[in-house]
C-alpha positions, 0 to 999 in steps of 0.5 A: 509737043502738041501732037503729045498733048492730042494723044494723052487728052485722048487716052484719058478720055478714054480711060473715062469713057471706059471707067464709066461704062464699067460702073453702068455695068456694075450698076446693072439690076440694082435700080430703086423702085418697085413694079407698079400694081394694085393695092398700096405699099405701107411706109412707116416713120418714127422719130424719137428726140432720145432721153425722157423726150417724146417722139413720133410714129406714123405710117403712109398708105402709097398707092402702087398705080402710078396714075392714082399716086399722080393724082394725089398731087393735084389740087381737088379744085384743078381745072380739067 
């Protein structure tokens, strides 16, 4: 009885050892994200409550050089 335990605690992991490789496969080339670069991209946001109400629109300028969006972060005042 224990040696039938071993064997099927061992099929199901591999079963989920499979299933998971098969999901990163399937994943493949759909990462999020964008190839870093000169200039900035432009993300626009608006929020309207609906009805008669008001709302808002904005857009963000965020640099494409991960060093330069990087240093947005820190305050002006940090040491060096």
């Amino acid at each position: 009885m224990t040696l039938g335990i071993v064997i099927l605690s061992g099929l199901v992991l591999l079963l989920a050892v499979l299933r998971g490789l098969q999901a990163l496969r399937h994943t493949e080339g759909t990462e999020r994200g964008s190839e870093p670069g000169k200039g900035y991209h432009v993300i626009e946001a608006e929020y309207f409550s609906g009805g008669g109400g008001g709302g808002h629109s904005t857009s963000y300028k965020i640099p494409r050089d991960p060093q330069e969006y990087a240093r947005t972060f820190i305050p002006k005042d940090a040491p060096k």
